[in-house]
Biotite code that builds the C-alpha atoms (Angstrom):
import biotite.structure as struc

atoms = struc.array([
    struc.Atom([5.808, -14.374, -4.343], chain_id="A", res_id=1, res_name="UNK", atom_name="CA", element="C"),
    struc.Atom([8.647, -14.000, -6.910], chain_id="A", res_id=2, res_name="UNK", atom_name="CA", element="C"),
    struc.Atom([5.945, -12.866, -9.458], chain_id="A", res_id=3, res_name="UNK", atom_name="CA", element="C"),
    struc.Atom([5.127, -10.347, -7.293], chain_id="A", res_id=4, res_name="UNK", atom_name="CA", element="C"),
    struc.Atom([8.756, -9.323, -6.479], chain_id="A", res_id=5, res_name="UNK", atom_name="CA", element="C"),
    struc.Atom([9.618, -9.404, -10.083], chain_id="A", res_id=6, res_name="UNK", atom_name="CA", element="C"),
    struc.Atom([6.731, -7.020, -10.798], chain_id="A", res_id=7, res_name="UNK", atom_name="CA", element="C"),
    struc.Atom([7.678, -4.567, -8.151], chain_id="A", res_id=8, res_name="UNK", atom_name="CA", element="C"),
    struc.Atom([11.385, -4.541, -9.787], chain_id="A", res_id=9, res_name="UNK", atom_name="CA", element="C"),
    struc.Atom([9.589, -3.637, -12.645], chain_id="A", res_id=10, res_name="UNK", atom_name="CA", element="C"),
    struc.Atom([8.362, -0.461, -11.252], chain_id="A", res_id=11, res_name="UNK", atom_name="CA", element="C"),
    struc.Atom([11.725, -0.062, -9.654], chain_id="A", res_id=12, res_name="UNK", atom_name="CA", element="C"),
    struc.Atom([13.054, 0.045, -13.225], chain_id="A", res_id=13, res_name="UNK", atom_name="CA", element="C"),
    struc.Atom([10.734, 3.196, -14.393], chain_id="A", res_id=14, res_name="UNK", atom_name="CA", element="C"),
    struc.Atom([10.652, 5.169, -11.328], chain_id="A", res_id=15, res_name="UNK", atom_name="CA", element="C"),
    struc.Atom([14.382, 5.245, -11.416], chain_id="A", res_id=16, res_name="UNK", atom_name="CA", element="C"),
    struc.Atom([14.133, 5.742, -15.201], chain_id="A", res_id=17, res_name="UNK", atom_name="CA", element="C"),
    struc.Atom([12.293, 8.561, -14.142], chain_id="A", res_id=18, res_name="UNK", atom_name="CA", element="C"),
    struc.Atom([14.347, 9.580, -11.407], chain_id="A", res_id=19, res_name="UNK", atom_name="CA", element="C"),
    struc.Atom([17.517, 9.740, -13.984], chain_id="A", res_id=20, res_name="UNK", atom_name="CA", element="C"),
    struc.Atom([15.888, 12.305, -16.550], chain_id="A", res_id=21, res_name="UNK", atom_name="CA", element="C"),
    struc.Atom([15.415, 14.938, -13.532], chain_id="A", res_id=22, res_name="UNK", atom_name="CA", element="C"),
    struc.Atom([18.771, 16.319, -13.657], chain_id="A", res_id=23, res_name="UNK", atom_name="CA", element="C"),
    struc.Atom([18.792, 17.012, -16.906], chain_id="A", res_id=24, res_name="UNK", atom_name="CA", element="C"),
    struc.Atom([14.968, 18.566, -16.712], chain_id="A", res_id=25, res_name="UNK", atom_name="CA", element="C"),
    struc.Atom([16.374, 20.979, -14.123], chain_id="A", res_id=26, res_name="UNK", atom_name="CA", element="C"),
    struc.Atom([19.385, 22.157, -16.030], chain_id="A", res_id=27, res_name="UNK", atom_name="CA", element="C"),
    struc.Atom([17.289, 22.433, -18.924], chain_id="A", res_id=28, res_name="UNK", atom_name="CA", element="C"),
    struc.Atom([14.766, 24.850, -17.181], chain_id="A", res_id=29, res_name="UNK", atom_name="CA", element="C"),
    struc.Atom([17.533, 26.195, -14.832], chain_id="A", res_id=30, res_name="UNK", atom_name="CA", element="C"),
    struc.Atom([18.725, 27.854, -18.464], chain_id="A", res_id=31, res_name="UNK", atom_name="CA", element="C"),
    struc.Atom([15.706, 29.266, -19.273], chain_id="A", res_id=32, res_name="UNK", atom_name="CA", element="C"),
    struc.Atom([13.813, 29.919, -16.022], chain_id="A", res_id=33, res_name="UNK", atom_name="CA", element="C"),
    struc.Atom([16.658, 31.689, -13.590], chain_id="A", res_id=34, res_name="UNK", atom_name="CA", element="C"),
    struc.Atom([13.964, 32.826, -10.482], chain_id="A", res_id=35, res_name="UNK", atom_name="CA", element="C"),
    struc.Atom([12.233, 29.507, -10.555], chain_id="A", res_id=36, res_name="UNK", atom_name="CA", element="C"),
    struc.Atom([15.035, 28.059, -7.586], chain_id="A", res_id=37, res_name="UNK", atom_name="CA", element="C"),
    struc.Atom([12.840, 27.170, -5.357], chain_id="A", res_id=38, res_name="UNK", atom_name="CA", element="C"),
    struc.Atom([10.429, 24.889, -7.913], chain_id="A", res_id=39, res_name="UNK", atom_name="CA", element="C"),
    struc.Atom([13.325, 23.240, -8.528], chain_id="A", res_id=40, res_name="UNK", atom_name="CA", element="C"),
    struc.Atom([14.818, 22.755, -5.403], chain_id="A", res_id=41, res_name="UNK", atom_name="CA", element="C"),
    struc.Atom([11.036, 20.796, -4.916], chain_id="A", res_id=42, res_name="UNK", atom_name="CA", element="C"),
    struc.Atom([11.973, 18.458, -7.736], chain_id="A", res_id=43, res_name="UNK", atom_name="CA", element="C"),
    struc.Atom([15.641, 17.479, -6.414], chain_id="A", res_id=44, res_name="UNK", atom_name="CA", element="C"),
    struc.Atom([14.085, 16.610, -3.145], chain_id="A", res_id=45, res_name="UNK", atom_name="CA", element="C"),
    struc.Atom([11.274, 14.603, -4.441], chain_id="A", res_id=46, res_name="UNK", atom_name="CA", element="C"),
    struc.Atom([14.083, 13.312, -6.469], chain_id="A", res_id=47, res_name="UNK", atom_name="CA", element="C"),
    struc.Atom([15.725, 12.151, -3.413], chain_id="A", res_id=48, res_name="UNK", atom_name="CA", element="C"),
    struc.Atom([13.408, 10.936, -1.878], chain_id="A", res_id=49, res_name="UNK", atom_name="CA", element="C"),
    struc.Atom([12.337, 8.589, -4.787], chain_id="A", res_id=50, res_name="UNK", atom_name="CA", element="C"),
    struc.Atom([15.634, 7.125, -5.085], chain_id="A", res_id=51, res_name="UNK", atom_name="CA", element="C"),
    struc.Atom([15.354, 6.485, -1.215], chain_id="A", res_id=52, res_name="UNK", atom_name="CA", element="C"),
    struc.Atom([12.283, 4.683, -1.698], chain_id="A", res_id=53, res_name="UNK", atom_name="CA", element="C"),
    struc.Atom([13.112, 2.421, -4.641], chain_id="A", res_id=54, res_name="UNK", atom_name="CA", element="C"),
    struc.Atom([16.228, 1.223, -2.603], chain_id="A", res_id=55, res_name="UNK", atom_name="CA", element="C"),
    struc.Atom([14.454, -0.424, -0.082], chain_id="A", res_id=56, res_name="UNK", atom_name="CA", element="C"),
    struc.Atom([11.214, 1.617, 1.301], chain_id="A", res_id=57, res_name="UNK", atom_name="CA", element="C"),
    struc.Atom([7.916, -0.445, 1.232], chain_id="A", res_id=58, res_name="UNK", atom_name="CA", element="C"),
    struc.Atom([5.112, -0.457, -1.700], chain_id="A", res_id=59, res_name="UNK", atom_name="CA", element="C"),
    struc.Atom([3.314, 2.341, 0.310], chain_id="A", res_id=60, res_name="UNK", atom_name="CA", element="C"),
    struc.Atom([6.939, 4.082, 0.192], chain_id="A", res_id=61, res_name="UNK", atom_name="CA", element="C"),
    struc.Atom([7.367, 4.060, -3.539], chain_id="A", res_id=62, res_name="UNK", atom_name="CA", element="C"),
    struc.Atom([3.903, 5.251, -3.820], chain_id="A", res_id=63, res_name="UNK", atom_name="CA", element="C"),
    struc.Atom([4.000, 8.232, -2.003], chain_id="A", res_id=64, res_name="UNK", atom_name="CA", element="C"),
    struc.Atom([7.165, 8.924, -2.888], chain_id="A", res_id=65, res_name="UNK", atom_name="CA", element="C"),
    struc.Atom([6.119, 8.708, -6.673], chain_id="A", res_id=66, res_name="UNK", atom_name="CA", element="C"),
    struc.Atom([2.945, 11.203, -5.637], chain_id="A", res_id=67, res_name="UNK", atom_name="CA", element="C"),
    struc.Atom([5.645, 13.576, -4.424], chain_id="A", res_id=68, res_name="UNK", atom_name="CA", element="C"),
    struc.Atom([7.587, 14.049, -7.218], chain_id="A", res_id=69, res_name="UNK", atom_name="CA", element="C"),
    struc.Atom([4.215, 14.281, -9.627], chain_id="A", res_id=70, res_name="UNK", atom_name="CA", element="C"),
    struc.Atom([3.215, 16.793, -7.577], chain_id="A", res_id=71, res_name="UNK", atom_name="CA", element="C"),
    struc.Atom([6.421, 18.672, -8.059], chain_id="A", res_id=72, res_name="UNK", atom_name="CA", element="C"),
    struc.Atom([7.179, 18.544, -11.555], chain_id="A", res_id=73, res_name="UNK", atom_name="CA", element="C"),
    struc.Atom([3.268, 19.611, -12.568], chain_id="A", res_id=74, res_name="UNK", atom_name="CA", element="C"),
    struc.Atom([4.709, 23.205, -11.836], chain_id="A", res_id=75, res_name="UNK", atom_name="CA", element="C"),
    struc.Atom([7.755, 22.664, -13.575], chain_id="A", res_id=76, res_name="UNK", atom_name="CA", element="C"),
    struc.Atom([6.181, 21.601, -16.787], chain_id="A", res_id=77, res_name="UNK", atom_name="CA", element="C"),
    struc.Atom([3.977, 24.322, -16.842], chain_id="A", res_id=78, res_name="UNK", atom_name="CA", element="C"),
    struc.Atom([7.160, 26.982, -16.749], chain_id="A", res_id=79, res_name="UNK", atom_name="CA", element="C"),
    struc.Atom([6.744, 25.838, -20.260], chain_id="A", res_id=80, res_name="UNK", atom_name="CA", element="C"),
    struc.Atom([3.444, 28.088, -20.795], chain_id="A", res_id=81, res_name="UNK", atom_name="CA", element="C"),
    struc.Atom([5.624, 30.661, -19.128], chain_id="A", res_id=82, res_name="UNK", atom_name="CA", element="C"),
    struc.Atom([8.521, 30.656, -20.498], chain_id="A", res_id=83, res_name="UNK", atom_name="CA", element="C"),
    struc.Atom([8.412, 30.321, -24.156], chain_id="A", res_id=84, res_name="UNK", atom_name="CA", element="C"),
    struc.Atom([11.723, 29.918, -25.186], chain_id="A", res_id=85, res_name="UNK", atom_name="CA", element="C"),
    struc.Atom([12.045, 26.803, -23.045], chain_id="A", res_id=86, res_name="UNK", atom_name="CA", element="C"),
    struc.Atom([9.170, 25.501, -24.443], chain_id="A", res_id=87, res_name="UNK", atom_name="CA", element="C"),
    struc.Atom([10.457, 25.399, -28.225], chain_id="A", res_id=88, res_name="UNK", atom_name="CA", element="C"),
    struc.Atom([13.644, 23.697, -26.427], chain_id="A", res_id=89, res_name="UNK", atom_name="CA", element="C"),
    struc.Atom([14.380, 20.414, -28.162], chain_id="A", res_id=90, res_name="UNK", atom_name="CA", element="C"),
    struc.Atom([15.539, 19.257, -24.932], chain_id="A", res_id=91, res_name="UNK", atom_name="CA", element="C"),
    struc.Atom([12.579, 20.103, -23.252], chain_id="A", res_id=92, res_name="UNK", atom_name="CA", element="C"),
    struc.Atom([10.460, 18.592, -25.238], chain_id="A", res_id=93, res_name="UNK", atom_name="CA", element="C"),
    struc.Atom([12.788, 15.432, -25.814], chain_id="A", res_id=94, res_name="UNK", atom_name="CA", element="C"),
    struc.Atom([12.158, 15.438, -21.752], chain_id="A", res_id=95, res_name="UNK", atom_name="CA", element="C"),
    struc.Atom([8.779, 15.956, -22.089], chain_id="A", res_id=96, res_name="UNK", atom_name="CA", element="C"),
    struc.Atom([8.304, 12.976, -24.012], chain_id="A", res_id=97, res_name="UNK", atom_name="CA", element="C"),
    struc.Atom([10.990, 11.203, -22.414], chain_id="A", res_id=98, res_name="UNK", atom_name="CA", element="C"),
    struc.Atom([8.876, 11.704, -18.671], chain_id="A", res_id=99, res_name="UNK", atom_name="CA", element="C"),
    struc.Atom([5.501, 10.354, -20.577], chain_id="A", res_id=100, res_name="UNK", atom_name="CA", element="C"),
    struc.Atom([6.506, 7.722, -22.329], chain_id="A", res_id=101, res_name="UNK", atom_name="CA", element="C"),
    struc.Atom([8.295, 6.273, -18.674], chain_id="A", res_id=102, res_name="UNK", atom_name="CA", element="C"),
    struc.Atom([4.715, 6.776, -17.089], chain_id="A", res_id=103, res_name="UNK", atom_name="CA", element="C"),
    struc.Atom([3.164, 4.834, -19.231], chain_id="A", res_id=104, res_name="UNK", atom_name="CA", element="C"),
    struc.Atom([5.472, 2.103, -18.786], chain_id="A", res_id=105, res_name="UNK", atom_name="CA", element="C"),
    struc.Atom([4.805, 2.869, -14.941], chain_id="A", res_id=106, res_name="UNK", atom_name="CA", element="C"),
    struc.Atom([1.246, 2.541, -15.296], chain_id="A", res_id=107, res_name="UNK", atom_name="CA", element="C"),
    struc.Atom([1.297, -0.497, -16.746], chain_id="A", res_id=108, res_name="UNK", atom_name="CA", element="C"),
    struc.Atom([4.203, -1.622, -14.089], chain_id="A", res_id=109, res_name="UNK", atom_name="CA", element="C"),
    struc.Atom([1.927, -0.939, -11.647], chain_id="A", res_id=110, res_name="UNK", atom_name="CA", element="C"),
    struc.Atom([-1.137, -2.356, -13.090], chain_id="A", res_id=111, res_name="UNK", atom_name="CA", element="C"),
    struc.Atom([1.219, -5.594, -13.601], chain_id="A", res_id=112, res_name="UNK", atom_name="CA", element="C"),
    struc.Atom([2.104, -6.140, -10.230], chain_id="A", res_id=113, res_name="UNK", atom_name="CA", element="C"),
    struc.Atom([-1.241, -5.182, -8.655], chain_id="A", res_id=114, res_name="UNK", atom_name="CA", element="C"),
    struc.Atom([-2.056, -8.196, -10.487], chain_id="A", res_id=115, res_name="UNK", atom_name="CA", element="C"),
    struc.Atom([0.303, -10.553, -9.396], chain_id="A", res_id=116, res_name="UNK", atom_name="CA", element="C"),
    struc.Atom([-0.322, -9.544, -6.017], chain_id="A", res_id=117, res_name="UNK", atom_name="CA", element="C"),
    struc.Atom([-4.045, -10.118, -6.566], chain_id="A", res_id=118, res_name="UNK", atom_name="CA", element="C"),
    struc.Atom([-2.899, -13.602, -7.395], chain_id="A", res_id=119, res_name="UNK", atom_name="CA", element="C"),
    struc.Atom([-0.958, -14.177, -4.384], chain_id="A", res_id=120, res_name="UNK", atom_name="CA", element="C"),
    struc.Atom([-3.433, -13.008, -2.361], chain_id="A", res_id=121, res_name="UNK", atom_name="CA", element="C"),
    struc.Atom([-5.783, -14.827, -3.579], chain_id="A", res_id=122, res_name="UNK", atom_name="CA", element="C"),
    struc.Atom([-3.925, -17.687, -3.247], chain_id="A", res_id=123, res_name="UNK", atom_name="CA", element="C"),
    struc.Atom([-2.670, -17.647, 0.423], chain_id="A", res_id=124, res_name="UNK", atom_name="CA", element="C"),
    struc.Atom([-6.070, -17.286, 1.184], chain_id="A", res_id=125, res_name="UNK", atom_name="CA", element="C"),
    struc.Atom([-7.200, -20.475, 0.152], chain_id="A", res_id=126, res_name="UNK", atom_name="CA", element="C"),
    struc.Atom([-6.776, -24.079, 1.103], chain_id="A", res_id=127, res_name="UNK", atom_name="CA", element="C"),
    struc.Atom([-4.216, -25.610, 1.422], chain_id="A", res_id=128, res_name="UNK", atom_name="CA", element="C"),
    struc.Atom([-2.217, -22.571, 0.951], chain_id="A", res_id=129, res_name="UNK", atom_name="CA", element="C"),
    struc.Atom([-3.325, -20.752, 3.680], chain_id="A", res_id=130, res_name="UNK", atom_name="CA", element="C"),
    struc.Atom([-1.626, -23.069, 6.117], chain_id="A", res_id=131, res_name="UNK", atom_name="CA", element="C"),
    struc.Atom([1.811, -23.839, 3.960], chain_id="A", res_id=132, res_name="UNK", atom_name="CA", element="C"),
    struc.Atom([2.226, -20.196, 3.345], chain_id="A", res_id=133, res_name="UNK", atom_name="CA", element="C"),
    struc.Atom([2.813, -18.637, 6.288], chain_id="A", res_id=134, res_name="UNK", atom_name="CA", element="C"),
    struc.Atom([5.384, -22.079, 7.110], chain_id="A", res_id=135, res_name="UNK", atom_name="CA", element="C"),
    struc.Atom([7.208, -20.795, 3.908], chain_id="A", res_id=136, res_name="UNK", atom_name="CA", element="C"),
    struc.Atom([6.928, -16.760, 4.616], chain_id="A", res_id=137, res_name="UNK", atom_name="CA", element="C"),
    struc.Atom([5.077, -16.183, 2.218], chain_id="A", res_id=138, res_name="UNK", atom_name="CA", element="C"),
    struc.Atom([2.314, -13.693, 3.029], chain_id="A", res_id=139, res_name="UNK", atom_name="CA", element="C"),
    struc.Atom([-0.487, -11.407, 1.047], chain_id="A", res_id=140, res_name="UNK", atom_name="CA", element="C"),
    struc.Atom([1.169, -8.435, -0.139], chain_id="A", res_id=141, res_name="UNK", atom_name="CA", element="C"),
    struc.Atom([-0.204, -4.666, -0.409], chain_id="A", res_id=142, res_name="UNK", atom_name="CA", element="C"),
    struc.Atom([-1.627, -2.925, -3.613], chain_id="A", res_id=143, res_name="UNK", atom_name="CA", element="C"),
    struc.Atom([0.379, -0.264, -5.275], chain_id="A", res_id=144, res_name="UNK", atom_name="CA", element="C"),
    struc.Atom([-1.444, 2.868, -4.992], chain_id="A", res_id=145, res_name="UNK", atom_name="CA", element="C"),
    struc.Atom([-2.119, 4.843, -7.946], chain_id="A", res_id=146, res_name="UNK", atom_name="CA", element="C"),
    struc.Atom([-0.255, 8.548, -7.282], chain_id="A", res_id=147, res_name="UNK", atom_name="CA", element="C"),
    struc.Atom([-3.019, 10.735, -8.684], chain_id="A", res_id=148, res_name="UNK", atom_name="CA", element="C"),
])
């Protein structure tokens, strides 16, 4: 179980990594892109609701909460294609990098503690464990969804 917890902090860790290079990706677009408010606006509320999530929201939570904010900064990366001066931004591409790099790290968070709960779960499931487990409050824990 503290495996398990200790992975999940883990993904805590990127997702607010992540979470923490959005205002700058905003400003950084805001300069460039001036009619794309309400693309943005999309982003600081999947934003939000991230940093809701990784404070306390369950694994299925994080996960859709994660799915939310993919979905909201596909369009904002793509102002890129649009917007060419933004795209030959050192900033933007420093974020760029900056937001792929962190989901590979997530990736492999998540494959991480998918594992660990695999183990767990395995484990309370067998003898003896399945009858000093539940004694202890320890119990099988849910998969972290992939967001795509």
């Amino acid at each position: 179980d503290i495996r398990v917890a200790e992975a999940l902090s883990g993904i805590d860790v990127e997702l607010t990594r992540r979470a923490a290079l959005i205002p700058s990706l905003v400003h950084t677009v805001q300069t460039f892109a001036t009619h794309e408010k309400s693309v943005l606006d999309h982003v600081t509320d999947a934003r939000a609701a991230l940093t809701t999530a990784t404070s306390g929201g369950s694994v299925a939570e994080r996960s859709a909460a994660e799915k939310e904010l993919d979905s909201a900064l596909a369009p904002v990366l793509a102002l890129g294609h649009s917007y060419p001066q933004l795209n030959s931004s050192n900033n933007f591409l420093n974020l760029q990098d900056n937001l792929a790099d962190t989901e590979n790290k997530l990736a492999f968070a998540r494959q991480y503690y998918n594992d660990a709960a695999a183990t767990l779960n395995r484990l309370v499931s067998t003898m003896p464990w399945m009858f000093v487990a539940p004694l202890t409050g320890v119990a099988e824990r849910e998969y972290y969804q992939t967001p795509r």
